[in-house]
VOTISE-267694 format. One record per residue: residue in one letter; x, z, y of N, C-alpha, C, O in turn; residue number from 1. Coordinates in nm, 4 decimals, m for minus. Layout:
<recs>
@res = a | npx = X | npz = Z | npy = Y | capx = X | capz = Z | capy = Y | cpx = X | cpz = Z | cpy = Y | opx = X | opz = Z | opy = Y | n = NUM
...
</recs>
This chain:
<recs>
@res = x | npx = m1.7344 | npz = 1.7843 | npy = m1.7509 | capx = m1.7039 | capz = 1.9030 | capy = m1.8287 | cpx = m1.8329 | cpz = 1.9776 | cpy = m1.8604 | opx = m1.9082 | opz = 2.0239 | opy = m1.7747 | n = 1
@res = x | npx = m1.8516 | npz = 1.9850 | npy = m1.9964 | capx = m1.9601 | capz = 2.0557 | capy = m2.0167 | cpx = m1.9265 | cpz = 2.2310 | cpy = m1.9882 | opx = m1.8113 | opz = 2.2682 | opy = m2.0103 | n = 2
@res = x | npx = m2.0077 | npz = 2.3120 | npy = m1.9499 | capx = m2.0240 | capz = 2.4460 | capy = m1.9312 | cpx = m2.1212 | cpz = 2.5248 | cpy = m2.0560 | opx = m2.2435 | opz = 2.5381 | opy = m2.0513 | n = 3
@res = x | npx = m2.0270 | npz = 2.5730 | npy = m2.1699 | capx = m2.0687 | capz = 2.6535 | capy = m2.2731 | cpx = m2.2169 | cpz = 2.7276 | cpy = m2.2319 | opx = m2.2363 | opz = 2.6952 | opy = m2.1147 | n = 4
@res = x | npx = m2.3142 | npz = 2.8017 | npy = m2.2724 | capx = m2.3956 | capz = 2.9118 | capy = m2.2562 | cpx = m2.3117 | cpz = 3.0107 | cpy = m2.3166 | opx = m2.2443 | opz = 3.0806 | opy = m2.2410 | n = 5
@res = x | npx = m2.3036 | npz = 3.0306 | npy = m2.4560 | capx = m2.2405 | capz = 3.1266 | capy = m2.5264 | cpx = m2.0997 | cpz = 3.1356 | cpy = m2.5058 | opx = m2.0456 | opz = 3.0250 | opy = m2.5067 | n = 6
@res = x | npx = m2.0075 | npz = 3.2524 | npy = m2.4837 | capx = m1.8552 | capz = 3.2401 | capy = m2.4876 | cpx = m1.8085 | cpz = 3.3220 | cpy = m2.6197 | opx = m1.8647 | opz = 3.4140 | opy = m2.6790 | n = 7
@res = x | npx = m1.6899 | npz = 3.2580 | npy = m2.6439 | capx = m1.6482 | capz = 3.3249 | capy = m2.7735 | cpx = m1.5611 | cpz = 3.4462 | cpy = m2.6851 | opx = m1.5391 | opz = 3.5530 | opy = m2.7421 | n = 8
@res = x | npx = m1.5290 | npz = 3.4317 | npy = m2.5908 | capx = m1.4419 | capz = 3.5299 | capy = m2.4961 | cpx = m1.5319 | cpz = 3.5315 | cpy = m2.3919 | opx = m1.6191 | opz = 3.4501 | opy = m2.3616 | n = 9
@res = x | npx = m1.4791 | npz = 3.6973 | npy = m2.3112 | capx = m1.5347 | capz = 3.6891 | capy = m2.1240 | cpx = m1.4084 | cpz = 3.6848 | cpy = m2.0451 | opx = m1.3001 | opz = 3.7391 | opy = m2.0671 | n = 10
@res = x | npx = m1.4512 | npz = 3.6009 | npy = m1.9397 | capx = m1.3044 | capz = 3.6624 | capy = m1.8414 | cpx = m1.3403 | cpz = 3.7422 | cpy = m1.7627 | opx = m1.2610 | opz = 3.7289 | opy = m1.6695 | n = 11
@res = x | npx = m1.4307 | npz = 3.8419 | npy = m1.7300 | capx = m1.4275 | capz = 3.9135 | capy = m1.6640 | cpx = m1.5128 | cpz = 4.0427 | cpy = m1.7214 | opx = m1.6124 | opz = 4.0476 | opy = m1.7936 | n = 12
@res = x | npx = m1.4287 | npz = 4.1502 | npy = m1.6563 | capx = m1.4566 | capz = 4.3287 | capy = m1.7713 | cpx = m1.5808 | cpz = 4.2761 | cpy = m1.8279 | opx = m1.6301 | opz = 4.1653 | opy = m1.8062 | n = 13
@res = x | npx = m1.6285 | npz = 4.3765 | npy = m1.9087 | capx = m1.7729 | capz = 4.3842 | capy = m1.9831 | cpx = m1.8016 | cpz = 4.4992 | cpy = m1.9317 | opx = m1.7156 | opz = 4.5838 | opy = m1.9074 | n = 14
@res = x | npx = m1.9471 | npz = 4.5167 | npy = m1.9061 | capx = m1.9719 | capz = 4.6990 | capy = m1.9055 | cpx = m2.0121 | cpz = 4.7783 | cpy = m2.0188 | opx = m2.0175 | opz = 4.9011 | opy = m2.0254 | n = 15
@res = x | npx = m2.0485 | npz = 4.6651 | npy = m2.1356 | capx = m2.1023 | capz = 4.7283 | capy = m2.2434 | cpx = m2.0283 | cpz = 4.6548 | cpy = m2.3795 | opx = m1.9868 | opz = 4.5422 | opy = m2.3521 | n = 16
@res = x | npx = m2.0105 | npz = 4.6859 | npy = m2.4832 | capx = m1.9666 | capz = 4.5814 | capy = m2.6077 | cpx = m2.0699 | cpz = 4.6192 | cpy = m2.6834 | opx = m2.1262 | opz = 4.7279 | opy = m2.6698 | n = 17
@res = x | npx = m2.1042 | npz = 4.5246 | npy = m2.7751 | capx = m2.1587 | capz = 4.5060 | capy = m2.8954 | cpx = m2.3157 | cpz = 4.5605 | cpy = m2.8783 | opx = m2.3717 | opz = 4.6165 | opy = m2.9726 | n = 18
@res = x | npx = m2.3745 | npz = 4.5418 | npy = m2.7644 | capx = m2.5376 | capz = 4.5868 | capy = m2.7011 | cpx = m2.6057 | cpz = 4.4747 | cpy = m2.7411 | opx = m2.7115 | opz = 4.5122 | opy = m2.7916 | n = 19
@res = x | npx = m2.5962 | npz = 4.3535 | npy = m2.7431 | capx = m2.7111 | capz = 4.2613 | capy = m2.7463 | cpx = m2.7159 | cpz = 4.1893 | cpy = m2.8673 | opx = m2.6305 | opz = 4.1328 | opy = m2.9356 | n = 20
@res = x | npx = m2.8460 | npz = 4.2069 | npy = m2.8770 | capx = m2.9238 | capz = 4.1956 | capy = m3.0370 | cpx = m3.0123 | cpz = 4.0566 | cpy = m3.0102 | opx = m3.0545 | opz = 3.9911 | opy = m3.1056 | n = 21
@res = x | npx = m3.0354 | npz = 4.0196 | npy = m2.8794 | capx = m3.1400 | capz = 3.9085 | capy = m2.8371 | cpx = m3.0929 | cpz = 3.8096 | cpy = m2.7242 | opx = m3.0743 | opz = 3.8498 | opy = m2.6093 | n = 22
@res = x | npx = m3.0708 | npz = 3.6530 | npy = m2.7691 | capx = m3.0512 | capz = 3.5967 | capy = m2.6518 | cpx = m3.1317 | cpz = 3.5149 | cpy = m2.6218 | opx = m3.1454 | opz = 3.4237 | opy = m2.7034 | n = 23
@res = x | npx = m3.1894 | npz = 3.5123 | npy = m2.5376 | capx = m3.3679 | capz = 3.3910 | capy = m2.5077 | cpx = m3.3080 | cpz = 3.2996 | cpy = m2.3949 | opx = m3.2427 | opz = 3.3504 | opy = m2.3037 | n = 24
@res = x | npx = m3.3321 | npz = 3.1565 | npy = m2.4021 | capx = m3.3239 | capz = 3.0912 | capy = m2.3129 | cpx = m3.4493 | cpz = 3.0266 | cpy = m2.3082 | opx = m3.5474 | opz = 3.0627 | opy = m2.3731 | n = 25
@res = x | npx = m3.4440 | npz = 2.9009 | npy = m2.2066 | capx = m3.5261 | capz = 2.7995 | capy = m2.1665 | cpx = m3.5366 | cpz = 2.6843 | cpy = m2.3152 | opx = m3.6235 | opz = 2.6016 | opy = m2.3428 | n = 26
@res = x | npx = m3.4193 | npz = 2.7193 | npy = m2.3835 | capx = m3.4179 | capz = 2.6402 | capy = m2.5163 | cpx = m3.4543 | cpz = 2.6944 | cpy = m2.6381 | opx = m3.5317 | opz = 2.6387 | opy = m2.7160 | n = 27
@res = x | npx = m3.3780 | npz = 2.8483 | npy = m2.6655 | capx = m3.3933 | capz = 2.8830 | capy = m2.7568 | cpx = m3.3789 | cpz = 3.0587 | cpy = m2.7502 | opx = m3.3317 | opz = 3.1215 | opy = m2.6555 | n = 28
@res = x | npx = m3.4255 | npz = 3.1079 | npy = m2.8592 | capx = m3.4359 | capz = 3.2321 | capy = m2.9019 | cpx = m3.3270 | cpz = 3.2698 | cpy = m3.0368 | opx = m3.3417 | opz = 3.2466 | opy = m3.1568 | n = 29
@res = x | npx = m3.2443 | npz = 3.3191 | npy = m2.9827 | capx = m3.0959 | capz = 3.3782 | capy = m3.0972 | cpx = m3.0779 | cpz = 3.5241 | cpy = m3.0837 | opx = m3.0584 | opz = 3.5955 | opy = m2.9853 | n = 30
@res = x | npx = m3.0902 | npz = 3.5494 | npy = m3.2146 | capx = m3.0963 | capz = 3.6869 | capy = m3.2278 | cpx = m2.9367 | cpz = 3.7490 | cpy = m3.3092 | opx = m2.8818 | opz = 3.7172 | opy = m3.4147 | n = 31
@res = x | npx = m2.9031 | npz = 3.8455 | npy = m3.2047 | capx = m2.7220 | capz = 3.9120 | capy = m3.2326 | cpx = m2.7603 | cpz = 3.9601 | cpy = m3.3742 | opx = m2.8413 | opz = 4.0526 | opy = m3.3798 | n = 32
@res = x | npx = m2.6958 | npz = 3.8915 | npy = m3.5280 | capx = m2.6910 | capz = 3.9804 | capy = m3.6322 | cpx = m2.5681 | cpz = 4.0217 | cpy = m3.6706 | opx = m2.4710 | opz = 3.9759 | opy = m3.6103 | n = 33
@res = x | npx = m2.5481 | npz = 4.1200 | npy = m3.7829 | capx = m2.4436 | capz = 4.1475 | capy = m3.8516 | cpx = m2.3322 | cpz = 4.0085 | cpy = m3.9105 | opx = m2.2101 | opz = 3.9974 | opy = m3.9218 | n = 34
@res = x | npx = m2.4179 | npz = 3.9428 | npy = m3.9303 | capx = m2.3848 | capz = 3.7720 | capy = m3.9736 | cpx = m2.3467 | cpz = 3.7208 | cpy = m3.8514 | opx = m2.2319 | opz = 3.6844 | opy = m3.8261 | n = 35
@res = x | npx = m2.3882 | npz = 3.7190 | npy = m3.8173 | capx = m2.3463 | capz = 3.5954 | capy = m3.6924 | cpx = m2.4747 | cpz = 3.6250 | cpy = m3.6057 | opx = m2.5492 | opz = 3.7230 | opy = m3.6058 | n = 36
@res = x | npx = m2.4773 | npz = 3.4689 | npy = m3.5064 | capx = m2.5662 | capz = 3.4664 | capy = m3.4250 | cpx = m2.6767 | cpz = 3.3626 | cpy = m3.5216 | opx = m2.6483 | opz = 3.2691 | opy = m3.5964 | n = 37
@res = x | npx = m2.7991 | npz = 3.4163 | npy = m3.4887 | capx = m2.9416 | capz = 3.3450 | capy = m3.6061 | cpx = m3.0268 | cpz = 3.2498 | cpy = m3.4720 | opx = m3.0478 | opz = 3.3021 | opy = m3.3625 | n = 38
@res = x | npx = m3.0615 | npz = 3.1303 | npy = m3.4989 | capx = m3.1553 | capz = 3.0602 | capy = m3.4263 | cpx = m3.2990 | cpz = 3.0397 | cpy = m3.4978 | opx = m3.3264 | opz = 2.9515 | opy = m3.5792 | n = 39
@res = x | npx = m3.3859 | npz = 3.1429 | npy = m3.4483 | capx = m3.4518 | capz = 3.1774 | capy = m3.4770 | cpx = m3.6177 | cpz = 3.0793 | cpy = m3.4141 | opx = m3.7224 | opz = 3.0487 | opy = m3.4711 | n = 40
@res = x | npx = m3.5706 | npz = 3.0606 | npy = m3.2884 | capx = m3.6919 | capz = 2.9719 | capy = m3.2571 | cpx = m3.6189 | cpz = 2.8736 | cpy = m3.1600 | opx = m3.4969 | opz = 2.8880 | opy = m3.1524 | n = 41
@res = x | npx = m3.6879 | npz = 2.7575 | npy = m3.0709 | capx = m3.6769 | capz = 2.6570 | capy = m3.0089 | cpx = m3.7787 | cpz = 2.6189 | cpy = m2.9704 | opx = m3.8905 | opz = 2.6420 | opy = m3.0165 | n = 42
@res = x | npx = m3.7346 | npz = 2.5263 | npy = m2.8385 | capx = m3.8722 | capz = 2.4822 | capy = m2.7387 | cpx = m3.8937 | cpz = 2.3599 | cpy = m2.7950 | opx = m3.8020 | opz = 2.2903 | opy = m2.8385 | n = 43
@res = x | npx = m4.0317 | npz = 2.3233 | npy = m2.7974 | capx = m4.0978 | capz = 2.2009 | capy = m2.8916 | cpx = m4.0431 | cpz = 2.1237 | cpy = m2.8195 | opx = m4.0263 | opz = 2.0280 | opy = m2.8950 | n = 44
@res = x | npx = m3.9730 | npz = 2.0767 | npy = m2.6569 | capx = m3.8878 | capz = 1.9273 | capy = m2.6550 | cpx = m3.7480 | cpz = 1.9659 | cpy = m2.7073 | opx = m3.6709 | opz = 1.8989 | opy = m2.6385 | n = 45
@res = x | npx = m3.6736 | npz = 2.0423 | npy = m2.7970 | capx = m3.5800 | capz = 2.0452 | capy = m2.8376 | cpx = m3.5216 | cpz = 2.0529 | cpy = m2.9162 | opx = m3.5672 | opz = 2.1455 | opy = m2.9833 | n = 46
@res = x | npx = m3.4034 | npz = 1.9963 | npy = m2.9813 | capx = m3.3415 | capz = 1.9570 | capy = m3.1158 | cpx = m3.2554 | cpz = 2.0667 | cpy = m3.1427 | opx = m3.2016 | opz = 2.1115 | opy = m3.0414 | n = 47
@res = x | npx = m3.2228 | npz = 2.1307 | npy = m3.2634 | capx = m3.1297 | capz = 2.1977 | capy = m3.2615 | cpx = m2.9883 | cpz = 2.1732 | cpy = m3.2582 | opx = m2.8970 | opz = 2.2494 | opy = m3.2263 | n = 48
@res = x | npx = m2.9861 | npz = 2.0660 | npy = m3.2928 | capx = m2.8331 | capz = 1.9747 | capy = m3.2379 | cpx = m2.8288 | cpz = 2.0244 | cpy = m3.1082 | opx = m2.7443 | opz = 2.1108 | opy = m3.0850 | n = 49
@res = x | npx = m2.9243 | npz = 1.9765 | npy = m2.9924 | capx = m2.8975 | capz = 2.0153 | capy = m2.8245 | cpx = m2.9047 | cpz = 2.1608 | cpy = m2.8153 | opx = m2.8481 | opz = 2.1826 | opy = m2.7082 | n = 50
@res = x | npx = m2.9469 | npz = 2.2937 | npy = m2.8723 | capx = m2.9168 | capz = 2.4357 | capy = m2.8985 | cpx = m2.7485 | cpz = 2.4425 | cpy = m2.9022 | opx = m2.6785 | opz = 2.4913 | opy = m2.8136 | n = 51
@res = x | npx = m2.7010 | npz = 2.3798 | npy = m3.0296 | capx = m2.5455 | capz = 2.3980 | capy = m3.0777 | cpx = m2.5066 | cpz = 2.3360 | cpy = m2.9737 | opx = m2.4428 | opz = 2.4149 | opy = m2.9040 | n = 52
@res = x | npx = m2.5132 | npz = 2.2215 | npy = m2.9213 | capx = m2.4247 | capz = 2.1354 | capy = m2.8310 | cpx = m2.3708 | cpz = 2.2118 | cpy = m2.6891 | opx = m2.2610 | opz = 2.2113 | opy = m2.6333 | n = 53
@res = x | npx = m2.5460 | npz = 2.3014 | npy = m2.6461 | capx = m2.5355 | capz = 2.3504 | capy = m2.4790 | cpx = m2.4859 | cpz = 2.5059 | cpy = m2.5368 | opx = m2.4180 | opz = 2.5585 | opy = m2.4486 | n = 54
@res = x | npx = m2.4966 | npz = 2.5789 | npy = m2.6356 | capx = m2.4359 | capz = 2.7151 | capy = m2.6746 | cpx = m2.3233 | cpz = 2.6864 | cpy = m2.6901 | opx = m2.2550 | opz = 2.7634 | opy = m2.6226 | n = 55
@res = x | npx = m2.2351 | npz = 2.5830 | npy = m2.7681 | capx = m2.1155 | capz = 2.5886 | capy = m2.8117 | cpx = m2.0621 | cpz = 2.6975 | cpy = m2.9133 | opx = m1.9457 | opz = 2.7372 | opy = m2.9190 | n = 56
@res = x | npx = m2.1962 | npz = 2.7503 | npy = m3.0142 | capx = m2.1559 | capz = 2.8730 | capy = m3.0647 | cpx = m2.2108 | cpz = 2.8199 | cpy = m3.1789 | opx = m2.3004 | opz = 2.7356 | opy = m3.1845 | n = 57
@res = x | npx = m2.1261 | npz = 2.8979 | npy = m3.3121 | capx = m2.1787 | capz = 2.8788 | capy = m3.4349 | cpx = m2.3088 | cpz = 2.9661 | cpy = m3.4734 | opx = m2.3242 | opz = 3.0882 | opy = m3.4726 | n = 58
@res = x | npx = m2.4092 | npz = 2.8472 | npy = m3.5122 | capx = m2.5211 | capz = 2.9340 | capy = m3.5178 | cpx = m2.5940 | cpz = 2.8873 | cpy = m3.6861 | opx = m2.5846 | opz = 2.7847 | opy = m3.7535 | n = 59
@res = x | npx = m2.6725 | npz = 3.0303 | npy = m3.7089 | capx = m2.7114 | capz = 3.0117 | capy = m3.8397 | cpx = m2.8328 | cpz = 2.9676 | cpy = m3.7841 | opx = m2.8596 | opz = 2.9684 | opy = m3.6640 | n = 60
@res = x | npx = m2.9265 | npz = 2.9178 | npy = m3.9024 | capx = m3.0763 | capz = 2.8572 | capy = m3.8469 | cpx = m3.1416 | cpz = 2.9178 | cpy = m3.9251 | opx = m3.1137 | opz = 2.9022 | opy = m4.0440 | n = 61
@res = x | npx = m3.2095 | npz = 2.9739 | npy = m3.9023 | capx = m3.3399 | capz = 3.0469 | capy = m4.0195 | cpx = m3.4098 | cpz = 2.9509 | cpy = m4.1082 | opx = m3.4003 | opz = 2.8283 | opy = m4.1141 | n = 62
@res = x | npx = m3.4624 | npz = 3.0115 | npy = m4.1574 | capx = m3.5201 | capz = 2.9039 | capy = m4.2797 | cpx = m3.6821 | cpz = 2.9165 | cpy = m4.2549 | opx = m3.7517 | opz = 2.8412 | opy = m4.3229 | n = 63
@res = x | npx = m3.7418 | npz = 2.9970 | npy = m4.1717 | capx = m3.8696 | capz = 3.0167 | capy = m4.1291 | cpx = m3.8198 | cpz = 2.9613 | cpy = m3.9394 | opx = m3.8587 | opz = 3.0328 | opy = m3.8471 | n = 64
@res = x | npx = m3.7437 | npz = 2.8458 | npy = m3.9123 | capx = m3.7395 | capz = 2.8141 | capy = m3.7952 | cpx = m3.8684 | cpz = 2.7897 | cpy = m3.6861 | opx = m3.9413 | opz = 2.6946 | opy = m3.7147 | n = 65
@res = x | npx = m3.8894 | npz = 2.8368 | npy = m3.6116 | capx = m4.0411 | capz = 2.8232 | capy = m3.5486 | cpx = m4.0299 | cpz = 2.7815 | cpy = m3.3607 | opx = m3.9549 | opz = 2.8358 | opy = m3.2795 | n = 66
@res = x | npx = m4.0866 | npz = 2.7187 | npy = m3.3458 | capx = m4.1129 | capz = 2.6451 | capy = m3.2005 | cpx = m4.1913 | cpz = 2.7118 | cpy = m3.0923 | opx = m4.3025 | opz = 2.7545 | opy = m3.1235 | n = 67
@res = x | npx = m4.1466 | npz = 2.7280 | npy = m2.9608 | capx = m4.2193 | capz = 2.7623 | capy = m2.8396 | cpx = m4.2311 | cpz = 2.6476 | cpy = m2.7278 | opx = m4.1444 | opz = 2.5610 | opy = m2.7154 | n = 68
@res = x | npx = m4.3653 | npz = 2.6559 | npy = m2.6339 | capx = m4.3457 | capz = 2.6241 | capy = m2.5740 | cpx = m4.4537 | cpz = 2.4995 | cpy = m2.5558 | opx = m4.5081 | opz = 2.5042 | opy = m2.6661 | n = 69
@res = x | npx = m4.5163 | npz = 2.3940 | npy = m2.4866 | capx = m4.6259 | capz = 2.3047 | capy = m2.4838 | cpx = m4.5257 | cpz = 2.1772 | cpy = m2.4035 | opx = m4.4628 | opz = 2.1818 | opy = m2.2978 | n = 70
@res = x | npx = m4.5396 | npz = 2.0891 | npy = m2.4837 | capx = m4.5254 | capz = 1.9893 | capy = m2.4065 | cpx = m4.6639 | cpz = 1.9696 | cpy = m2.2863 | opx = m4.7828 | opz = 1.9906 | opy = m2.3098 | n = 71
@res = x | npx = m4.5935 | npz = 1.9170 | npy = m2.1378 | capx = m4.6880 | capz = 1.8875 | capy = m2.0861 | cpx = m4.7183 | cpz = 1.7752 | cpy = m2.0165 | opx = m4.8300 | opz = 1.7618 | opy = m1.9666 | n = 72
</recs>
């Protein structure tokens, strides 16, 4: 069973709604817009296919998409 990052629901209270504008992982950088959620950057070993796959969230991709990170 894969385990989402992003939920389209929480099961448990929230303390805040509609606060986060920025989500950074070990993969990627998605920024909360009016639109949707934007994938804005990614780590140079990663595809944005594997972003959508481990978020499970519909994501827009920027068109200035840009990379973090050093292979080592």
């Amino acid at each position: 069973m894969v385990s989402l990052k992003i939920l389209q629901r929480h099961n448990l209270p929230l303390t805040v709604k509609g606060q986060v504008n920025l989500i950074v992982t070990e993969m990627a950088v998605i920024e909360v817009t009016e639109n949707g959620l934007l994938l804005t950057e990614i780590a140079v070993d990663t595809t944005v296919e594997q972003v959508i796959k481990a978020t499970g969230a519909e994501l827009n991709i920027a068109s200035d998409l840009k990379t973090f990170g050093e292979i080592e």
